[in-house]
C-alpha positions in Angstrom: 0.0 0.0 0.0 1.3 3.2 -0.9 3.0 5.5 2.1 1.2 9.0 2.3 3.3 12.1 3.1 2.7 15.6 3.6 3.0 17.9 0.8 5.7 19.7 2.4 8.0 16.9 3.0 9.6 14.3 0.6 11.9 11.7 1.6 12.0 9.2 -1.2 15.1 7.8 -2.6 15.8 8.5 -6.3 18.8 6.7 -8.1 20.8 9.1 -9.7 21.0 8.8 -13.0 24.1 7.7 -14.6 26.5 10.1 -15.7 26.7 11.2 -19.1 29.9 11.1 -21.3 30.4 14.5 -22.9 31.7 14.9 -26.7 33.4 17.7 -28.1 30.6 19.1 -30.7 33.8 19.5 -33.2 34.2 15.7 -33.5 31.1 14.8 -35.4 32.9 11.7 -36.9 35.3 10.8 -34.2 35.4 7.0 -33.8 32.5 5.9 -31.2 35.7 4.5 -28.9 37.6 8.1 -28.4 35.6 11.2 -26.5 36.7 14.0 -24.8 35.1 13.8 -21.2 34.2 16.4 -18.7 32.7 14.1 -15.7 32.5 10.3 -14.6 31.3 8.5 -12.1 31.8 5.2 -10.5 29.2 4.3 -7.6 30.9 0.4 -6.8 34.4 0.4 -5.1 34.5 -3.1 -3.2 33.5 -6.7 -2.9 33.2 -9.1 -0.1 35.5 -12.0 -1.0 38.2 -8.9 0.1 39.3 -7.6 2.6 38.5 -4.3 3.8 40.3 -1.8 1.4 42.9 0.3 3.0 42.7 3.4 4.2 43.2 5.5 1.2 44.8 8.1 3.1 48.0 5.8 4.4 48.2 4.3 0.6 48.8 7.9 -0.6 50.6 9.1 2.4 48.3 11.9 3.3 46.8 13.6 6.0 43.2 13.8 6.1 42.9 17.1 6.4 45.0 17.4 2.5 44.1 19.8 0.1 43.2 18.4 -3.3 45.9 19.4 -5.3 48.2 18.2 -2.8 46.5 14.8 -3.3 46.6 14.8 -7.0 50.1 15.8 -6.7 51.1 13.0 -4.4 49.2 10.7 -6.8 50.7 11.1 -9.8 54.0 11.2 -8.1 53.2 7.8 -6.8 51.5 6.4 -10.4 54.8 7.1 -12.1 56.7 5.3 -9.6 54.8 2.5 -9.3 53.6 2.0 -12.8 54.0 -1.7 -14.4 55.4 0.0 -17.7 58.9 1.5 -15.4 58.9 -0.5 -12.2 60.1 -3.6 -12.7 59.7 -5.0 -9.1 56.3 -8.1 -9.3 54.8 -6.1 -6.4 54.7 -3.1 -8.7 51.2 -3.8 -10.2 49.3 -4.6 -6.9 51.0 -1.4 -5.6 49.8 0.6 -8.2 46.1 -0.6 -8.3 45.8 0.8 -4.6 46.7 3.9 -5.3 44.3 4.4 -7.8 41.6 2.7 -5.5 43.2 5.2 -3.0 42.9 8.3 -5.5 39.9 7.5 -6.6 38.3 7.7 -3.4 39.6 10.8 -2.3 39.7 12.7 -6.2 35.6 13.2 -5.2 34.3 15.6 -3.0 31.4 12.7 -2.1 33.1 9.8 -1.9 35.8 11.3 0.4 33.1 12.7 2.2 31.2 9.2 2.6 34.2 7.7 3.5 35.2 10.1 6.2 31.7 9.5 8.1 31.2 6.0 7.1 34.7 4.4 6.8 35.7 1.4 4.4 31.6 0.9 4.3 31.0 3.6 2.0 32.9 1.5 -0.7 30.7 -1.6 -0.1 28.1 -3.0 -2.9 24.8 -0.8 -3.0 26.1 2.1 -1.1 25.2 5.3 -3.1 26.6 8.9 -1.7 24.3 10.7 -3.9 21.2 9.2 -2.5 19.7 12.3 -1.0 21.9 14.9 -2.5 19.3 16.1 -5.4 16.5 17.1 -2.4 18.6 19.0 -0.1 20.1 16.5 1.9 23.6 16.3 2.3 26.6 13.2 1.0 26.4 10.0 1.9 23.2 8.2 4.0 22.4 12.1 5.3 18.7 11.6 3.7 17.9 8.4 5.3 17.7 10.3 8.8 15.1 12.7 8.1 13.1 9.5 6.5 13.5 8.1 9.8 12.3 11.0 11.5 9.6 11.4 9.3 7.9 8.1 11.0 9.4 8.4 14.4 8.6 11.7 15.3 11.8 14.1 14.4 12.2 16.5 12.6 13.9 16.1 9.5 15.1 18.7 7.0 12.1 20.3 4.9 11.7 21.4 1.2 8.7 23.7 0.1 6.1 21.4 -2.4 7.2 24.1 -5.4 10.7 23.1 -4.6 10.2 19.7 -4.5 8.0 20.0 -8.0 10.8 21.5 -9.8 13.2 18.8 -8.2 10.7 16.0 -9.7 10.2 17.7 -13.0 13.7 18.5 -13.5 15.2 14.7 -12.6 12.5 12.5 -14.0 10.6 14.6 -16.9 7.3 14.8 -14.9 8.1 11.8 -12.4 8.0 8.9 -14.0 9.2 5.6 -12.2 12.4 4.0 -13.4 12.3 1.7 -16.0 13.3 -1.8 -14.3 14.8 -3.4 -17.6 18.2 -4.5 -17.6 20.7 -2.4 -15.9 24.1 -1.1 -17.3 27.6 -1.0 -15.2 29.5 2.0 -14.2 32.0 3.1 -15.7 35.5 2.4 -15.2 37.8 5.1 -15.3 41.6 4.7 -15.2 44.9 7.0 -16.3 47.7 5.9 -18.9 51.2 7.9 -19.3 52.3 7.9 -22.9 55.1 9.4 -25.3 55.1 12.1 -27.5 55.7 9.9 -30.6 53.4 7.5 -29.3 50.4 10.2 -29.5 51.3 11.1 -33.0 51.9 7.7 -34.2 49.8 5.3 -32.5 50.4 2.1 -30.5 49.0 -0.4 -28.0 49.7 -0.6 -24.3 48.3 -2.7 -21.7 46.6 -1.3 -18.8 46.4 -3.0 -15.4 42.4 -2.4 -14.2 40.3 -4.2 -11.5 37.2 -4.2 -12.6 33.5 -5.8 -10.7 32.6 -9.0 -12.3 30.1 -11.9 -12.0 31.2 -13.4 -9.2 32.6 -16.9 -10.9 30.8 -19.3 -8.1 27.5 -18.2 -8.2 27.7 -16.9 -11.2 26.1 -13.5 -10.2 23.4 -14.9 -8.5 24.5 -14.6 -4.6 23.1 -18.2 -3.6 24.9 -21.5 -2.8 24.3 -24.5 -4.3 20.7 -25.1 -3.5 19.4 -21.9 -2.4 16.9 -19.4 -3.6 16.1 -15.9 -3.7 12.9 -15.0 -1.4 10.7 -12.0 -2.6 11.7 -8.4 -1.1 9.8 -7.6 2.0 10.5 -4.3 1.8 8.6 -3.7 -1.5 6.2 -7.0 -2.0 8.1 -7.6 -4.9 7.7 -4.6 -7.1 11.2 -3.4 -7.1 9.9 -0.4 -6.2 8.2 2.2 -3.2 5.7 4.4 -4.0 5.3 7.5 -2.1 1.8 9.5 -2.1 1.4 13.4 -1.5 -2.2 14.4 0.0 -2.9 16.0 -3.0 -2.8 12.8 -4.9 0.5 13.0 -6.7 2.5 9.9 -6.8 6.0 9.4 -6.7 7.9 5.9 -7.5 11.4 5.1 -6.1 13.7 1.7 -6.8 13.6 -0.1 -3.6 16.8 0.7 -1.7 16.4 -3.2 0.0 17.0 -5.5 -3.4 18.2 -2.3 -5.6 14.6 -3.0 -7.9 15.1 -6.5 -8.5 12.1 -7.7 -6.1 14.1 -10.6 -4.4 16.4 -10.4 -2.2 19.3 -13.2 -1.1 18.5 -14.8 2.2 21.3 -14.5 4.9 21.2 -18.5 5.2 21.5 -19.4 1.2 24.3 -16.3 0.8 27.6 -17.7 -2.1 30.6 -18.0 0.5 32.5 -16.3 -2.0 30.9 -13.2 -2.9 28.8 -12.9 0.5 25.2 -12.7 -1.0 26.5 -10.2 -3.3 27.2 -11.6 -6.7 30.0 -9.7 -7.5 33.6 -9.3 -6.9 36.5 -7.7 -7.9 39.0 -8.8 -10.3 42.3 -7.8 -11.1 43.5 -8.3 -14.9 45.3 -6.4 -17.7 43.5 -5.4 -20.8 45.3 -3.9 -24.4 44.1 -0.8 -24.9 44.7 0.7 -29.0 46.1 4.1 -29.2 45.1 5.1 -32.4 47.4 8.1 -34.4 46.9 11.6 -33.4 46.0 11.5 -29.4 45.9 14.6 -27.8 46.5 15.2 -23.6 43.6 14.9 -21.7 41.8 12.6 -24.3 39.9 9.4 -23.4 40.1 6.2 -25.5 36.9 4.3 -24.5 37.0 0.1 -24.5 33.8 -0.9 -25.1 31.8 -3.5 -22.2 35.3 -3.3 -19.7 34.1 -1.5 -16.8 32.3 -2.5 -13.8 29.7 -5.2 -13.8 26.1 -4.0 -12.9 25.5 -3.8 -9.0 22.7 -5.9 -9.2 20.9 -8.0 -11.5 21.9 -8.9 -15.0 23.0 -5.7 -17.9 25.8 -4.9 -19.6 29.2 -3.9 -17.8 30.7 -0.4 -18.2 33.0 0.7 -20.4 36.7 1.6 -19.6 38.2 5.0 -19.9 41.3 5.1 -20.1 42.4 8.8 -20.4 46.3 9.9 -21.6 48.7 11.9 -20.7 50.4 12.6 -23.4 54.7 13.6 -22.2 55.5 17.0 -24.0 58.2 17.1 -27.3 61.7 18.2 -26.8 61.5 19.2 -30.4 58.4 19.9 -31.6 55.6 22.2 -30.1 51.8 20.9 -31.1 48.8 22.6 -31.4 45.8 20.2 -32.7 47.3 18.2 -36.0 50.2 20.9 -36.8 53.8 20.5 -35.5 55.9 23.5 -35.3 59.8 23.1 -34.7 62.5 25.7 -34.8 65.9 25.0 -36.7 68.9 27.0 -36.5 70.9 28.3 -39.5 74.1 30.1 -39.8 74.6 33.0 -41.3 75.8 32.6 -44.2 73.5 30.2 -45.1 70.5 32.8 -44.5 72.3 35.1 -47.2 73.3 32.8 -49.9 71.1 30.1 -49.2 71.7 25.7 -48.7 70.9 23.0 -46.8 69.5 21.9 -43.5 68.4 18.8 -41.5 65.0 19.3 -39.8 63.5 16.4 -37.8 60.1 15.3 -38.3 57.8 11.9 -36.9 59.3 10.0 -39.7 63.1 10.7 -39.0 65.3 13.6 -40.4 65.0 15.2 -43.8 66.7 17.7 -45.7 64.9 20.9 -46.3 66.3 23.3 -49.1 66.6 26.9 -47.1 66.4 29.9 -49.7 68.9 32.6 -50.2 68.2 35.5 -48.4 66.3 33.7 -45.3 65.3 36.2 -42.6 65.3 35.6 -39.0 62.1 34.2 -38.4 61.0 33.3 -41.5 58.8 30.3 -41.8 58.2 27.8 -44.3 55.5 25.1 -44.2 56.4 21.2 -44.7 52.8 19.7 -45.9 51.6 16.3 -44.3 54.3 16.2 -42.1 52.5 17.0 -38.8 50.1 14.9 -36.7 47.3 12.7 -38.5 43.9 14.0 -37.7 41.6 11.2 -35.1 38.8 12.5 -37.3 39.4 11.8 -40.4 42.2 10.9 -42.8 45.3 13.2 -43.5 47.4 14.8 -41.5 48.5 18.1 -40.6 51.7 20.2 -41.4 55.2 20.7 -39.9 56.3 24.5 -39.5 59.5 25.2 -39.6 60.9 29.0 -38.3 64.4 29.6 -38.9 67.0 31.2 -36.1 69.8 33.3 -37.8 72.8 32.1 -35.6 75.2 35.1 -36.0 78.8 34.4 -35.0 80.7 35.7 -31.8 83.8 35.8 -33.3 85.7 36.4 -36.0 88.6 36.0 -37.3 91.4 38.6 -38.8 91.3 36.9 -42.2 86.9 37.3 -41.5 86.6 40.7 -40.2 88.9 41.9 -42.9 86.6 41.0 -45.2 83.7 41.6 -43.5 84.8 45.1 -43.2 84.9 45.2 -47.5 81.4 43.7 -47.4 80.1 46.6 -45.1 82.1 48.9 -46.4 80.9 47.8 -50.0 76.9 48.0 -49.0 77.8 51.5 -47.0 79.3 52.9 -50.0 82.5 53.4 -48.5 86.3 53.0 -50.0 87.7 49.9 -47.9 91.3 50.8 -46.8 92.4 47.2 -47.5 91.6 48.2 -51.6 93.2 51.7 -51.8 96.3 51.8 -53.0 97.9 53.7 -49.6 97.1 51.1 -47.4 99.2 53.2 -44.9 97.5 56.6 -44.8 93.9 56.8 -44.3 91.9 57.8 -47.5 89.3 60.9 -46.8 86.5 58.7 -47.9 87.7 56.0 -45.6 88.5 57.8 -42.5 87.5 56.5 -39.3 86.4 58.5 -36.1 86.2 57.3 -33.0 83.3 58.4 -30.6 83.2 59.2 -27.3 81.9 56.0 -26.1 84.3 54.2 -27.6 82.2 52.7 -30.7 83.5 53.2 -34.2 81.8 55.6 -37.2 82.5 55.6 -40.9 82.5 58.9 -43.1 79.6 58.7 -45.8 81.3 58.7 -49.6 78.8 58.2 -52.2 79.3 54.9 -54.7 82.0 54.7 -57.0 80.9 54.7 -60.7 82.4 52.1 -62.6 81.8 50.3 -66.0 82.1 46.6 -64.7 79.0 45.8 -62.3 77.3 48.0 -59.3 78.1 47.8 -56.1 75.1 44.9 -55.1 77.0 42.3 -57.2 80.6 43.6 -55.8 78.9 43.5 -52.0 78.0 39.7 -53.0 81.3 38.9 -54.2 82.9 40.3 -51.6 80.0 38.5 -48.9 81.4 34.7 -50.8 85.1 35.5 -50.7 84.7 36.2 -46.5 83.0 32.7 -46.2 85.3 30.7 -48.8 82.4 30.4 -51.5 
């Protein structure tokens, strides 16, 4: 029979519905197995055939009063340390799985919150943080006080009826029960540390996970040998508990006793293995394909890997297994394009050559023109990162640094001083005939502080060649072309 309840007061448990994987509107044909993700969430953490999981804070070796960057500090720190890929020691793996059991515990505001008031229990089958969050209760099992009260005489927290209408119309498009077909698993979520050239080019690593499976001696059921399930007391069977506001509307909930299944595992026919549960958790390494052109922060999604359904039969979760991608020594990236600056000498800038560049498929030589400025850049096409959405790739930029010499030589600087003087307009000394007197048109000054000038004369006329071709003539003789 339906429980009746004041208008004014609504303490009904409403499963949250799973969380929703959110695409980048730009990838329109991005394969179904890569998204870009802004939220996850995982509501099973434990199983019974284990122990009871550590205290998250001792595996990370933080207080409990840490701030969360210092946690996601001390995590990663700990991730690249223990990680199967660079730690060779067998204990390595196991290592690493706690700490991200650890980090994923205390990464959520809720959970870490749950745990701190409830302990190791808040990571058992069936417990749900979120249960009263959406009608404002607080994290954790804060809700299922003020139900109590509501029938024992308390006085539980309140929410005005036009509150509680938008609450219903807003979570469950007018209030309608939840469907009781079969159930999917959460999510899996896990992080993977990959190269540079990995990210461009593609590859397949294997990632240690411990995901909840059927549990393999009951085979998900929760009974021994023998035993059967007897229907829920709770909810007669229905899977679910209906709540009634005087004025008539009705509100339907998933029975919190056999999670909407209608049946329930008695104590005496509970699987020794799982506890009644039908689950457990599993450690095992799957491959997970990097396909070309990965960026940071991007999630590659395997398919049916996750987390088996809390109760009742569904389909598991996927896995998300989300990169970070190590930064280039050579190359800077921004989406498919590559960008890498190569250093030239001087001479090659003026009179053009030859130079190595590197790009994802090893070294090549790149034909720099004469007259290069500082700066100057010059595209290399299909030689950046292939695109994940579709099939070409991007281009390799190539900006080139005029390295100027720091010193020269007397042989050099002589004629150095003929090319300058040659572009200036000047006589050189070195070409007048009195190479011991100082010409007029040649004369040097010294200034005050202590930097050299040279006296303007106009360009000798001649009848062999200007003064461009005799300043490049000069240029190749001072660099032995």
């Amino acid at each position: 029979m339906p429980i009746r309840i004041s208008p004014s007061i609504i303490f009904a448990k409403f499963i949250t519905p799973r969380s929703l994987l959110i695409s980048r509107s730009n990838l329109r044909s991005t394969p179904s197995h890569l998204a870009f993700s802004t939220r996850h969430k995982r509501n099973f953490h434990a199983s019974a055939p284990y122990s009871a999981p550590k205290d998250p804070y001792q595996v990370l070796g933080v207080k409990r009063d840490a701030s969360a960057p210092d946690i996601k500090k001390t995590y990663f720190s700990l991730a690249r340390k223990y990680h199967p890929d660079t730690n060779p020691d067998k204990d390595a793996q196991n290592k690493f799985l706690e700490i991200q059991e650890a980090y994923d515990i205390l990464k959520d505001d809720k959970k870490r919150a749950a745990y701190d008031q409830y302990g190791s229990a808040s990571q058992q089958p069936g417990f749900d943080p979120n249960a009263f969050s959406g009608f404002g209760g607080g994290a954790g099992f804060a809700g299922f006080q003020d139900f109590a009260n509501a029938f024992g005489g308390g006085g539980g927290r309140r929410a005005a009826s036009s509150d509680l209408f938008e609450q219903l119309f807003s979570n469950f498009g007018g209030g309608a029960s939840r469907s009781r077909g079969p159930q999917r698993g959460a999510d899996l979520e896990t992080y993977l540390s990959i190269s540079f050239l990995d990210a461009c080019k593609g590859t397949t690593k294997k990632v240690p996970i411990s995901p909840v499976v059927d549990c393999g001696t009951c085979s998900g059921s929760g009974l021994k040998a023998g035993a059967k399930r007897t229907t829920c007391s709770t909810c007669g069977g229905s899977g679910t508990r209906t709540f009634v506001i005087d004025s008539g509307f009705q509100m339907a909930s998933t029975c919190n006793d056999c999670n909407g299944v209608g049946s329930t595992v008695p104590r005496s026919g509970q699987c020794g293995s799982c506890g009644g549960v039908g689950k457990v958790r599993t450690r095992k390494t799957v491959d997970v394909p990097i396909p070309p052109g990965v960026e940071d922060g991007m999630i590659v999604r395997i398919p049916n890997s996750g987390d088996a359904p809390v109760s009742g039969p569904g389909k598991p979760g996927d896995l998300l297994v989300r990169l970070n991608v190590a930064p280039s020594k050579q190359f800077q990236r921004q989406g498919a394009n590559l960008y890498h600056a190569v250093k030239i000498p001087l001479h090659t800038a003026l009179l053009g050559g030859r130079v190595r560049v590197p790009t994802l498929d090893g070294d090549v030589d790149v034909r720099v023109p004469s007259g290069t400025q500082p700066g100057e850049e010059m595209k290399l096409r299909g030689r950046g990162v292939p695109r994940v959405d579709r099939n070409e790739s991007g281009d390799l930029f190539v900006t080139f640094a005029v390295q100027l010499p720091r010193s020269l030589s007397d042989k050099q600087r002589k004629l150095l001083q003929e090319y300058a003087d040659d572009v200036e307009g000047r006589f050189s000394p070195s070409k007048d005939k009195d190479t011991s007197t100082e010409t007029k048109s040649s004369k040097i000054d010294d200034n005050d502080n202590g930097t050299t000038s040279f006296a303007y004369s106009p360009p000798p006329t001649t009848s062999s060649g200007g003064w461009v071709s005799r300043a490049a003539t000069t240029f190749r003789r001072l660099i032995g072309f």
